[in-house]
MARRO-121169 format. One record per atom (N, C-alpha, C, CB): x, y, z; atom name. Coordinates in nm, 4 decimals, padded with zeros to 6 digits. Each point is the difference from the previous one (the first is absolute). Last residue first. Glycine has a CB too. Layout:
N
((X; Y; Z); CA)
...
This chain:
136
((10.5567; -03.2207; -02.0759); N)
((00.0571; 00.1382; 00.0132); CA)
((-00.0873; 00.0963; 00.0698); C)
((00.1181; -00.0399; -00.2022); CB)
((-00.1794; -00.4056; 00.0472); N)
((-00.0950; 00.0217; 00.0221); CA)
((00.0705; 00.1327; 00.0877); C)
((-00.1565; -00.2497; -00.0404); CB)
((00.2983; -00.0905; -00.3810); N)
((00.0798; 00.0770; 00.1320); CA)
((-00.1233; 00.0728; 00.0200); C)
((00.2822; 00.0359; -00.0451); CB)
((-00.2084; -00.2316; -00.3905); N)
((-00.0113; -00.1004; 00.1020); CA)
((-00.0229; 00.0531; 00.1468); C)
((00.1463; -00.1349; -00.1513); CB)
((-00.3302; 00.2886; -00.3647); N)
((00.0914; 00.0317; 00.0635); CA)
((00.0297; -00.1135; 00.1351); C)
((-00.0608; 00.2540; -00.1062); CB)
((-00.0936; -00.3739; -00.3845); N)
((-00.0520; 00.0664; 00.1198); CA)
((00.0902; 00.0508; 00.0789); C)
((-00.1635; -00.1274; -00.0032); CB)
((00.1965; 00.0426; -00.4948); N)
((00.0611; -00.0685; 00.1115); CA)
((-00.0996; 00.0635; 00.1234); C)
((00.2786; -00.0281; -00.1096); CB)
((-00.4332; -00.0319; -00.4333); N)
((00.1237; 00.0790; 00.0511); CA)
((-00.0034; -00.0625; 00.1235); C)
((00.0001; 00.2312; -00.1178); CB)
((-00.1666; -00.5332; -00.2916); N)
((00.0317; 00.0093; 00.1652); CA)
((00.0613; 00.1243; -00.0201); C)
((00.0443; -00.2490; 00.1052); CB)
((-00.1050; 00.2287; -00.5897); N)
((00.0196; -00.1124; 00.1113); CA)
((-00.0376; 00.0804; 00.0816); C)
((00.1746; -00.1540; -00.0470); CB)
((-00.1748; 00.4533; -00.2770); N)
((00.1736; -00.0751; -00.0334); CA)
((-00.0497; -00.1256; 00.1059); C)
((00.2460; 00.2482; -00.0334); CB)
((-00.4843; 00.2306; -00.0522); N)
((-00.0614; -00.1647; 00.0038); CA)
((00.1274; -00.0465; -00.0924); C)
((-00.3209; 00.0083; 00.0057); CB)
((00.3805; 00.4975; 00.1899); N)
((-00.0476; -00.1138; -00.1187); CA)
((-00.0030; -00.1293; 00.0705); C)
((00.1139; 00.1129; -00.2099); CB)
((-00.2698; 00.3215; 00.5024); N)
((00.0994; -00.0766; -00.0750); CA)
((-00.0253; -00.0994; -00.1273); C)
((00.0821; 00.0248; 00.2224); CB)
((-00.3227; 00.2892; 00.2070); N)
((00.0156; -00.0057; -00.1498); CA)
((00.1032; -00.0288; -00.0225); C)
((-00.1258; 00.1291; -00.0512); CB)
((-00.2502; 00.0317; 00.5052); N)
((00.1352; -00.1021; -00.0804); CA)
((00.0101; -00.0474; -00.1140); C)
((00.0156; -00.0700; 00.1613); CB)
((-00.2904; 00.4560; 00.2060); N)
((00.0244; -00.0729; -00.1137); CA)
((00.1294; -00.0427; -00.0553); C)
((-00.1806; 00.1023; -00.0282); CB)
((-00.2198; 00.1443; 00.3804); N)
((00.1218; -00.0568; -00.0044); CA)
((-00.0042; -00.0293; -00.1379); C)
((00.0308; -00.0849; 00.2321); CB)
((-00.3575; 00.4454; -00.0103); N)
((00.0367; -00.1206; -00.0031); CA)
((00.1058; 00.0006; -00.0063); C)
((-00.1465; -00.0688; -00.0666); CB)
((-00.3308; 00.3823; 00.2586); N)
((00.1715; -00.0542; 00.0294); CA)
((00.0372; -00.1369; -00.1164); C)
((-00.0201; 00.0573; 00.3211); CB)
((-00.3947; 00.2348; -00.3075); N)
((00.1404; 00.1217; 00.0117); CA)
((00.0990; -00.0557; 00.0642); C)
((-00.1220; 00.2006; 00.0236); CB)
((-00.3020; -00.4295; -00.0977); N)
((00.0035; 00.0788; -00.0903); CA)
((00.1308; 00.0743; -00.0180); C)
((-00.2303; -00.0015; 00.0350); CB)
((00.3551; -00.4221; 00.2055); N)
((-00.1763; 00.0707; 00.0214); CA)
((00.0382; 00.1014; -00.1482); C)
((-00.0852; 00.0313; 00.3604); CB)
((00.3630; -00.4032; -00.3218); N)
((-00.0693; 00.0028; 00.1791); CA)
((-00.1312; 00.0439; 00.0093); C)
((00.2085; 00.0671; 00.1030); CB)
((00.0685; -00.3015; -00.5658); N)
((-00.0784; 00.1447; 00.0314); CA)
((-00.0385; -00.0481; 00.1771); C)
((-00.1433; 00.0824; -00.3094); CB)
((00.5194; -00.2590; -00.0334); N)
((-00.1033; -00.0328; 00.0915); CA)
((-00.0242; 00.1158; 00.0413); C)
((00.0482; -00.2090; 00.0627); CB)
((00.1581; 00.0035; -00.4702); N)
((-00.0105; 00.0963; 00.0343); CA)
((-00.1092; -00.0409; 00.1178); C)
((00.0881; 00.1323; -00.2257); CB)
((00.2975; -00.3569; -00.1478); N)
((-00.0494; 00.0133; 00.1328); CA)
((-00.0358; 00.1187; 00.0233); C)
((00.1172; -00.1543; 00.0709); CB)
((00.1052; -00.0032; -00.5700); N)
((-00.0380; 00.0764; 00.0894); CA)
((-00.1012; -00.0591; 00.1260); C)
((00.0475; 00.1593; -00.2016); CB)
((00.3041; -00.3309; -00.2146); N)
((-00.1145; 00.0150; 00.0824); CA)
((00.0264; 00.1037; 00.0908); C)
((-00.0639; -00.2244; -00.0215); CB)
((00.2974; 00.0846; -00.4550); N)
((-00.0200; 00.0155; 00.0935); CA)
((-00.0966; -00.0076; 00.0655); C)
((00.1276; 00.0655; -00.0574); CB)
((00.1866; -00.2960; -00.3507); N)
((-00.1582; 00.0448; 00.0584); CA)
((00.0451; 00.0552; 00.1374); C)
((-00.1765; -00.2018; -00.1158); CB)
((00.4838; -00.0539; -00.0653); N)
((00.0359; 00.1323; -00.0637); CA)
((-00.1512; 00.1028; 00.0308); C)
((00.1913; -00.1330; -00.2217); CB)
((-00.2180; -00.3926; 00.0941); N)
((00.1091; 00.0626; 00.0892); CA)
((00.0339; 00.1423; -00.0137); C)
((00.0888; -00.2100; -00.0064); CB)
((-00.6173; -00.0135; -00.0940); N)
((00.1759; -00.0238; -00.0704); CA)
((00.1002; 00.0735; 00.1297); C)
((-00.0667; 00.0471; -00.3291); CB)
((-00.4090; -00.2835; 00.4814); N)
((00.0420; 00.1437; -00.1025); CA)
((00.1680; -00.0521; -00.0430); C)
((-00.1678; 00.2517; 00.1614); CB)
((-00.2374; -00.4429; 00.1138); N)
((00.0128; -00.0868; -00.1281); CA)
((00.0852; 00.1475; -00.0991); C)
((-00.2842; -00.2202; 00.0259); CB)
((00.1772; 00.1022; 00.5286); N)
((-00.0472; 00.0844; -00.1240); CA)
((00.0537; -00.0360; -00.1099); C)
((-00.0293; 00.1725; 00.1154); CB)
((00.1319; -00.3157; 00.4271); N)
((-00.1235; -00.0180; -00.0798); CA)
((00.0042; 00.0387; -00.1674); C)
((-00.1122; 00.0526; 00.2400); CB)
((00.4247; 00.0715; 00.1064); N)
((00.0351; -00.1437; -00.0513); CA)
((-00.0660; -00.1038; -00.0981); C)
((00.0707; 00.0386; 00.1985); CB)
((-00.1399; 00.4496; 00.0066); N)
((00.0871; -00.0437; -00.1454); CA)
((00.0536; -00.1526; -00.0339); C)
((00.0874; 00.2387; 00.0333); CB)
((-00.3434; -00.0521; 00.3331); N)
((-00.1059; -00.0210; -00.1189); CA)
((00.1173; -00.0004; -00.1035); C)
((-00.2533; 00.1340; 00.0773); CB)
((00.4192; -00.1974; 00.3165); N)
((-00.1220; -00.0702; 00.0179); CA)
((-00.0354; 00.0445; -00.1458); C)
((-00.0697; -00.0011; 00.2809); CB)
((00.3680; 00.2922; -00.1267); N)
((00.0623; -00.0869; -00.0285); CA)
((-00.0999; -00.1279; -00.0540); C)
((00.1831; 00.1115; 00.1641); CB)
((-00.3712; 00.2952; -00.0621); N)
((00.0683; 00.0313; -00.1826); CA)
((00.0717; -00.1442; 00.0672); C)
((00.0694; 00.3430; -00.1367); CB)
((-00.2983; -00.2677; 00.5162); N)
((-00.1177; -00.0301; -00.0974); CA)
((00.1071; -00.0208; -00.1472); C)
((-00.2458; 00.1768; 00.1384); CB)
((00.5530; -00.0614; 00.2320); N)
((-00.1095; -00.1387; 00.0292); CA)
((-00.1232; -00.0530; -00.1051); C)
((00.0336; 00.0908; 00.2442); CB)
((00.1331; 00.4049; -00.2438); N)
((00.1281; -00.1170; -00.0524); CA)
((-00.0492; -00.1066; 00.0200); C)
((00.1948; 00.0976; 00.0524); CB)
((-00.4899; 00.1354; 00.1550); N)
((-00.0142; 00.0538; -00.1672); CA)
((00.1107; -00.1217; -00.0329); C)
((-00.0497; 00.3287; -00.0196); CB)
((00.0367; -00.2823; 00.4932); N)
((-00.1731; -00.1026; -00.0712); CA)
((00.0381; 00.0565; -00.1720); C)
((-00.2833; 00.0441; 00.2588); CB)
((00.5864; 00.1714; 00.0298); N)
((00.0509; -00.1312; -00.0177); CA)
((-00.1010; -00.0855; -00.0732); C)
((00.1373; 00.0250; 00.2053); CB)
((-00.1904; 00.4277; -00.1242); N)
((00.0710; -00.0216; -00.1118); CA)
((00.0752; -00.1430; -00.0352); C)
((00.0131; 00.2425; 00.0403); CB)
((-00.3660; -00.1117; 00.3276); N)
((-00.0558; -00.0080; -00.1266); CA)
((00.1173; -00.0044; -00.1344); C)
((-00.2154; 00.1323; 00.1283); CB)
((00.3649; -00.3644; 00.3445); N)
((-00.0358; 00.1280; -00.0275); CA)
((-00.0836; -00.0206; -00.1141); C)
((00.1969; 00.1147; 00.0935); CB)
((-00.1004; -00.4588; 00.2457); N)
((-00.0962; -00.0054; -00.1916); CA)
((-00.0108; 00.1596; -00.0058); C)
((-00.2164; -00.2578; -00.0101); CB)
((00.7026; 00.0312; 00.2705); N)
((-00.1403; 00.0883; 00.0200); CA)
((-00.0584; -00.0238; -00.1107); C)
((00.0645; 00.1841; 00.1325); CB)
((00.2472; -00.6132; 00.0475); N)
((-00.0023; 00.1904; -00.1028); CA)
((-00.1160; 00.0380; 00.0261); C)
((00.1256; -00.0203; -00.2266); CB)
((-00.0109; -00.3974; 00.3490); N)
((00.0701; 00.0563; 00.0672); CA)
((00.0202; 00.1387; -00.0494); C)
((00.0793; -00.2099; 00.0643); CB)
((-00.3999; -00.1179; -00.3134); N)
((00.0506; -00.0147; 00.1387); CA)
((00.1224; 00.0421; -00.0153); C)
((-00.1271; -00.1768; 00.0794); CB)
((-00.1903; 00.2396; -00.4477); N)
((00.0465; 00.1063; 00.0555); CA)
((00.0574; -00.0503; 00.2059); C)
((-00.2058; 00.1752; -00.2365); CB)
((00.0026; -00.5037; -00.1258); N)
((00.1619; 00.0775; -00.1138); CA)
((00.0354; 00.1655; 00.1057); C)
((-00.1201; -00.0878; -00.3678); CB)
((-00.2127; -00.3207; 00.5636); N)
((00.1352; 00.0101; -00.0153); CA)
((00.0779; 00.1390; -00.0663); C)
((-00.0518; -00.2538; -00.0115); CB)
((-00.3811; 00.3280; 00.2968); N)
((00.0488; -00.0552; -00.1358); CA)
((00.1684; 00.0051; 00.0084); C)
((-00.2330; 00.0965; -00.1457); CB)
((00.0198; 00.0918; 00.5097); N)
((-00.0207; -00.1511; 00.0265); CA)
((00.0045; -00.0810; -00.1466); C)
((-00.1603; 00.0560; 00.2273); CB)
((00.1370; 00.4515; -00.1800); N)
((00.0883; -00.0658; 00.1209); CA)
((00.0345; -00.0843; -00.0385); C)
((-00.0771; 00.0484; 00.1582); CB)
((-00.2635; 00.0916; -00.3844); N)
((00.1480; -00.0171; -00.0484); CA)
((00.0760; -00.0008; 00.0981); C)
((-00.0230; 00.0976; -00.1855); CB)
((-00.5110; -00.2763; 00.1450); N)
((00.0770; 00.0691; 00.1057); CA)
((00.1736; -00.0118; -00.0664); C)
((-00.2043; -00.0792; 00.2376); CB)
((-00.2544; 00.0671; -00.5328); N)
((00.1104; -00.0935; 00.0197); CA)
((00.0697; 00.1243; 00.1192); C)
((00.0347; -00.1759; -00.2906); CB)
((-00.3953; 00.2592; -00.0397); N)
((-00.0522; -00.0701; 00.0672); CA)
((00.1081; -00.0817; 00.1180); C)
((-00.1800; 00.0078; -00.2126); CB)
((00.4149; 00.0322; -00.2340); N)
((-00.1658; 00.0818; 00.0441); CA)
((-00.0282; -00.0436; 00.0861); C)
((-00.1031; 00.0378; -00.1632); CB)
((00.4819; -00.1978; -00.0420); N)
((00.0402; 00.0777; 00.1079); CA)
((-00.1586; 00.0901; 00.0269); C)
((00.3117; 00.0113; -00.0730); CB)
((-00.2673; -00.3738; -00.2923); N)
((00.1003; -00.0702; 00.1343); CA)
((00.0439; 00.1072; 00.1231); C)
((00.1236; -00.1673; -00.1940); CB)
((-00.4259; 00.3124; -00.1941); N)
((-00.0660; -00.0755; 00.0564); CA)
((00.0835; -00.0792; 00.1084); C)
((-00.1445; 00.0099; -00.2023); CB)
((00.3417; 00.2735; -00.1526); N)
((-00.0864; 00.0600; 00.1364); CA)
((-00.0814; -00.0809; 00.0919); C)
((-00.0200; 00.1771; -00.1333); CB)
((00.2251; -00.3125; -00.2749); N)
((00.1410; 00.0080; 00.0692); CA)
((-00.1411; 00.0757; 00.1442); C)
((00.3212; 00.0633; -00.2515); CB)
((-00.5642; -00.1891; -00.0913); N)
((00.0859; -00.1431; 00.0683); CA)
((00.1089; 00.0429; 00.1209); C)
((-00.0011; -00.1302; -00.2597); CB)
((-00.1989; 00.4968; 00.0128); N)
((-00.1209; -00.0994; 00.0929); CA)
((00.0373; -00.1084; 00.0778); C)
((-00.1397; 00.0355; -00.1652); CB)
((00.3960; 00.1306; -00.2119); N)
((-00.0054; 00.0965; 00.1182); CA)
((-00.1143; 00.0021; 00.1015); C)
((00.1173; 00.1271; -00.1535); CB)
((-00.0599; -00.4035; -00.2629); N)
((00.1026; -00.0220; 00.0650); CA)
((00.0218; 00.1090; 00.1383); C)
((00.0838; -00.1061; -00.2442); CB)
((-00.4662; 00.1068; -00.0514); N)
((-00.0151; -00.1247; 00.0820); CA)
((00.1315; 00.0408; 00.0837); C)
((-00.1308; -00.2040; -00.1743); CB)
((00.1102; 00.5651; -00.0927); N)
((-00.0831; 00.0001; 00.1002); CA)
((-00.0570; -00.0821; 00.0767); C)
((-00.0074; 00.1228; -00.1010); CB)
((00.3067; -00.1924; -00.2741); N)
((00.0722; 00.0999; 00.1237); CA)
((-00.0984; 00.0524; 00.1162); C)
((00.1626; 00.0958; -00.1880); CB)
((-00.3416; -00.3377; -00.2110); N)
((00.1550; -00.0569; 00.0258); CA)
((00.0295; 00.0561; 00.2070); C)
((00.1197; 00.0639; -00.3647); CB)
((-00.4118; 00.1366; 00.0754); N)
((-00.0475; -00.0932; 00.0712); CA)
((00.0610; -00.0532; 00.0869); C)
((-00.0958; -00.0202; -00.1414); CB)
((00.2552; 00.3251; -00.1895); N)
((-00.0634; 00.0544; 00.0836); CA)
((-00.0157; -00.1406; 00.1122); C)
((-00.1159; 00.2136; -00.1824); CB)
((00.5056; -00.2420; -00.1692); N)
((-00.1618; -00.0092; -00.0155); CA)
((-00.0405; -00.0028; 00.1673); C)
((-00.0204; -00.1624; -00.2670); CB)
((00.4326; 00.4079; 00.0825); N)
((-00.0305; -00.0959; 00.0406); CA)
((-00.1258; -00.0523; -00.0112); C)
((00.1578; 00.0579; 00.1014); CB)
((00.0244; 00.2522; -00.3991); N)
((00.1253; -00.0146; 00.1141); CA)
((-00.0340; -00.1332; 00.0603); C)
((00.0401; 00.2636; 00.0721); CB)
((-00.1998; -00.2176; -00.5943); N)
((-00.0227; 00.0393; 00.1990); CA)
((00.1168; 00.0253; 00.0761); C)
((-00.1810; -00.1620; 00.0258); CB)
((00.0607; -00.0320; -00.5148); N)
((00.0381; 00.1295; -00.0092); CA)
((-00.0462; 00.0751; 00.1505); C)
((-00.0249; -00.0112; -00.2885); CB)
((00.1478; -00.4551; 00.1215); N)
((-00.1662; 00.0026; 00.0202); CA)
((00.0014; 00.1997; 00.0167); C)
((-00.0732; -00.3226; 00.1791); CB)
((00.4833; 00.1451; -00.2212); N)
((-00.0100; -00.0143; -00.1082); CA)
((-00.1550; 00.0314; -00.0233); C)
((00.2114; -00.1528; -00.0107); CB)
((-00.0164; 00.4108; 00.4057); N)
((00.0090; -00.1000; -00.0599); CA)
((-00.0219; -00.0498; -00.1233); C)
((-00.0158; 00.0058; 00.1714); CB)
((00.1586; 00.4540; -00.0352); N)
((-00.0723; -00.0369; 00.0272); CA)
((00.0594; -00.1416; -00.0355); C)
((-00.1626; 00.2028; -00.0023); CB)
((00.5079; 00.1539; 00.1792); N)
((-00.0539; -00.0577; -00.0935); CA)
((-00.1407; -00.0605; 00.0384); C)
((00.2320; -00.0284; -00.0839); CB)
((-00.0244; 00.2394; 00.4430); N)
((00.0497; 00.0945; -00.1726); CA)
((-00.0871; -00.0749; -00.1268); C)
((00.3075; 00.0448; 00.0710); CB)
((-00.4446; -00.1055; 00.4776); N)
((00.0638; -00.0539; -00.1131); CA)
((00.0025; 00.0731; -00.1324); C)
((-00.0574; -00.1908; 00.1117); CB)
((-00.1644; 00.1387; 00.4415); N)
((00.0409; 00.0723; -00.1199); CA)
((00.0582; -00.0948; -00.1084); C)
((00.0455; 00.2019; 00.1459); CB)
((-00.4114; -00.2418; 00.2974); N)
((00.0651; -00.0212; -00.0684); CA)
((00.1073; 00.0569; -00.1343); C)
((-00.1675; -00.1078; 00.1332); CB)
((-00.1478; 00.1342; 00.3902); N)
((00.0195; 00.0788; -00.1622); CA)
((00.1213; -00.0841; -00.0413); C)
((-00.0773; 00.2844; 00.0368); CB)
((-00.3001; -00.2383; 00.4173); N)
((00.1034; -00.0766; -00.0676); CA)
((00.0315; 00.0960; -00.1443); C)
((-00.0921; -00.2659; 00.1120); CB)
((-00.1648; 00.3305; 00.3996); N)
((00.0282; -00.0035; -00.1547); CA)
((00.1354; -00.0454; -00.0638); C)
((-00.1530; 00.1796; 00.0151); CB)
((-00.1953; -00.1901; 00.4781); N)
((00.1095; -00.0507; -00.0842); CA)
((-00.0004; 00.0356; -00.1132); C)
((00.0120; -00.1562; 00.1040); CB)
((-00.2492; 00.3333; 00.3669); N)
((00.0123; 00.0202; -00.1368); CA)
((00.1306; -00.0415; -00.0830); C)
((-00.1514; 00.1736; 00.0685); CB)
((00.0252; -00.2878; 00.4922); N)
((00.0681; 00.0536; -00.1229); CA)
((-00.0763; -00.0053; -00.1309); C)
((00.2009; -00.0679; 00.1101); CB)
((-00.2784; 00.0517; 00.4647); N)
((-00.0453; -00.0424; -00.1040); CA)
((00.0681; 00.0825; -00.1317); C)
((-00.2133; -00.0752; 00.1488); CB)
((00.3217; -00.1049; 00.3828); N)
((00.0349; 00.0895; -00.1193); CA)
((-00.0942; -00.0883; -00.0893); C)
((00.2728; 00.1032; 00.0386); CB)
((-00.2407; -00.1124; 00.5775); N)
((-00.0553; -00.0703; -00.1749); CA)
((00.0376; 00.1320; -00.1065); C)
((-00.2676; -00.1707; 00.0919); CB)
((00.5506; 00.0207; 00.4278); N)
((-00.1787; 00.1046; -00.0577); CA)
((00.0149; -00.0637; -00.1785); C)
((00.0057; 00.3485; 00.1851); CB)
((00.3002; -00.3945; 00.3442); N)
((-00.0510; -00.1318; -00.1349); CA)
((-00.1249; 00.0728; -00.0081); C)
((00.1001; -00.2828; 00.0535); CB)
((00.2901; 00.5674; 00.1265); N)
((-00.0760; -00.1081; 00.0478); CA)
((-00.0507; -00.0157; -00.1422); C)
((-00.0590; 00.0400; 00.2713); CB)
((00.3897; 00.2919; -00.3056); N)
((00.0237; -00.1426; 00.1010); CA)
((-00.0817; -00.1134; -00.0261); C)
((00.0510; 00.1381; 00.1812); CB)
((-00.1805; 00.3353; -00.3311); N)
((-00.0123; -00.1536; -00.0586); CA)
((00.1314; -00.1167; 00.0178); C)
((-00.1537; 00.1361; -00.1868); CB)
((00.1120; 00.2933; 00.4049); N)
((-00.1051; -00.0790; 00.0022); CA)
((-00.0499; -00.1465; -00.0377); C)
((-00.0021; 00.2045; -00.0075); CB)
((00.4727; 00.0351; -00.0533); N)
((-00.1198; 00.0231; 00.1525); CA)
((-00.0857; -00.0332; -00.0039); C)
((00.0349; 00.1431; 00.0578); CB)
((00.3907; -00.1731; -00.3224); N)
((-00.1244; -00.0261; -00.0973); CA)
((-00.0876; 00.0428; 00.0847); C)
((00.0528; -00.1920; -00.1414); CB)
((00.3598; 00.2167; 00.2972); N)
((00.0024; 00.0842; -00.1166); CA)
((-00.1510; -00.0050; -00.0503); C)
((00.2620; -00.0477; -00.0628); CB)
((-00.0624; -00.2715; 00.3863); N)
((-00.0614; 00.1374; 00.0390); CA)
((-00.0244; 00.0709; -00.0888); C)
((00.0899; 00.0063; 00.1648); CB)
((-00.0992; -00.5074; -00.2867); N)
((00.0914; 00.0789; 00.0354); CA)
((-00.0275; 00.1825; 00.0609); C)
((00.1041; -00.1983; -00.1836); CB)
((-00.3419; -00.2636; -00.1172); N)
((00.0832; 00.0230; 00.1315); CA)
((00.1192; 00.0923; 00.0199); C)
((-00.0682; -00.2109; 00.0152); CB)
((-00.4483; 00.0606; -00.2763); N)
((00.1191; 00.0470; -00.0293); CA)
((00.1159; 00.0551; 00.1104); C)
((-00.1507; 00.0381; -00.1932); CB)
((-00.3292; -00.3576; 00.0345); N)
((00.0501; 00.1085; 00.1184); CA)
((00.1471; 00.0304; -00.0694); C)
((-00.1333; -00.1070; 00.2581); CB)
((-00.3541; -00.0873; -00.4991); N)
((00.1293; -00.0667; 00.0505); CA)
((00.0801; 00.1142; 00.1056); C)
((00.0249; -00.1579; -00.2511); CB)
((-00.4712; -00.0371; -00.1601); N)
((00.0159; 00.0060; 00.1968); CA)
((00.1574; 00.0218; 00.0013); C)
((-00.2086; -00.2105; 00.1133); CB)
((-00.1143; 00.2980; -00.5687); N)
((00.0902; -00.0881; 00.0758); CA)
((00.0485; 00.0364; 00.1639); C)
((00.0767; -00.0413; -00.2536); CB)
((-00.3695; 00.0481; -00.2730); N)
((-00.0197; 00.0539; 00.1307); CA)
((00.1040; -00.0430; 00.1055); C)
((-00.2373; 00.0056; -00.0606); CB)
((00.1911; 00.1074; -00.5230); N)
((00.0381; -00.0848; 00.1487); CA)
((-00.0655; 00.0586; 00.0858); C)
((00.2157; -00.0627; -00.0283); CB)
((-00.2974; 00.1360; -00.5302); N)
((-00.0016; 00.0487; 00.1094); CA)
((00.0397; -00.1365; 00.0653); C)
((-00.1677; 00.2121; -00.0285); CB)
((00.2265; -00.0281; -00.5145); N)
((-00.0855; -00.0756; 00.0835); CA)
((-00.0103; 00.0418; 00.1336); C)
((00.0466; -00.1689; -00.1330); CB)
((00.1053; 00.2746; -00.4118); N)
((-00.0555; 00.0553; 00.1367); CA)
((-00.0367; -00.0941; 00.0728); C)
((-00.0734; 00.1822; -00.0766); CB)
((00.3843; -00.1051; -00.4082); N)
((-00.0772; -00.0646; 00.0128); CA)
((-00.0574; 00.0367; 00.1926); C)
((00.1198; -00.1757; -00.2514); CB)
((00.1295; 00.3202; -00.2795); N)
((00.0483; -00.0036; 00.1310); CA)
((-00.1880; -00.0709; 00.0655); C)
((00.2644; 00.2690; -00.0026); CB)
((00.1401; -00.1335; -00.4165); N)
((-00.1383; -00.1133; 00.0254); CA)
((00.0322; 00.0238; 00.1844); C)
((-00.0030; -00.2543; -00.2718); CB)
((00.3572; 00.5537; -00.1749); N)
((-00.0756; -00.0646; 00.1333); CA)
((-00.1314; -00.0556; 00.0179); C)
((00.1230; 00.1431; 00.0731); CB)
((00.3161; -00.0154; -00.4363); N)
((-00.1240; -00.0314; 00.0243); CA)
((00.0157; -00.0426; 00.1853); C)
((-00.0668; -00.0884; -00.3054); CB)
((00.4270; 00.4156; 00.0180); N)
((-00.0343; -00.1033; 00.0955); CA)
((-00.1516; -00.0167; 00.0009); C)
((00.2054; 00.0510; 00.1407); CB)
């Protein structure tokens, strides 16, 4: 398996509801470490997985509709929590719609909180995966 992987950052406003979370009930700010990664068994004919750039406009594009951005108040997370494992799936659905890869490619989501906390979401780039609907 080849991998390309690529870094950026969010800042984002949002609260998370339910006793479980206690503090962050209320409406406080996250700043994330985004990485991305791309795979694929095979290279292209240009002998890449993906071209770098490529994936570092297209993950700018997809970050830029939730930077800076209260997720409460963004559509793709009304009536669901922006846990950090929901902002990863949210970023791999968004940037796979973007990328110029073959079928059978995977991605990776990784959001860093801090030095000693993250998340991460990884599936193949097949389309849209589904959000969840239910704010459970």
């Amino acid at each position: 398996m080849y991998t390309v992987g690529v870094r950026d950052h969010i800042m984002v406003a949002h609260s998370l509801k339910g006793v479980q979370f206690g503090p962050a009930q209320r409406l406080h700010g996250a700043t994330y470490t985004v990485s991305v990664e791309v795979e694929r068994e095979e290279l292209s004919p240009l002998g890449q997985v993906v071209e770098t750039s490529a994936l570092r406009d297209s993950l700018r594009a997809v970050l830029a509709e939730i930077d800076y951005r209260n997720l409460d108040e963004h559509p793709a997370f009304e009536g669901k929590r922006s846990t950090p494992e929901l902002i990863a799936r949210y970023i791999h659905r968004e940037l796979g719609r973007k990328l110029p890869v073959s079928a059978g490619s995977a991605l990776t989501i990784t959001l860093n909180e801090s030095p000693l906390v993250w998340v991460r979401y990884r599936a193949p780039l097949r389309g849209a995966s589904v959000m969840p609907t239910e704010l459970a």
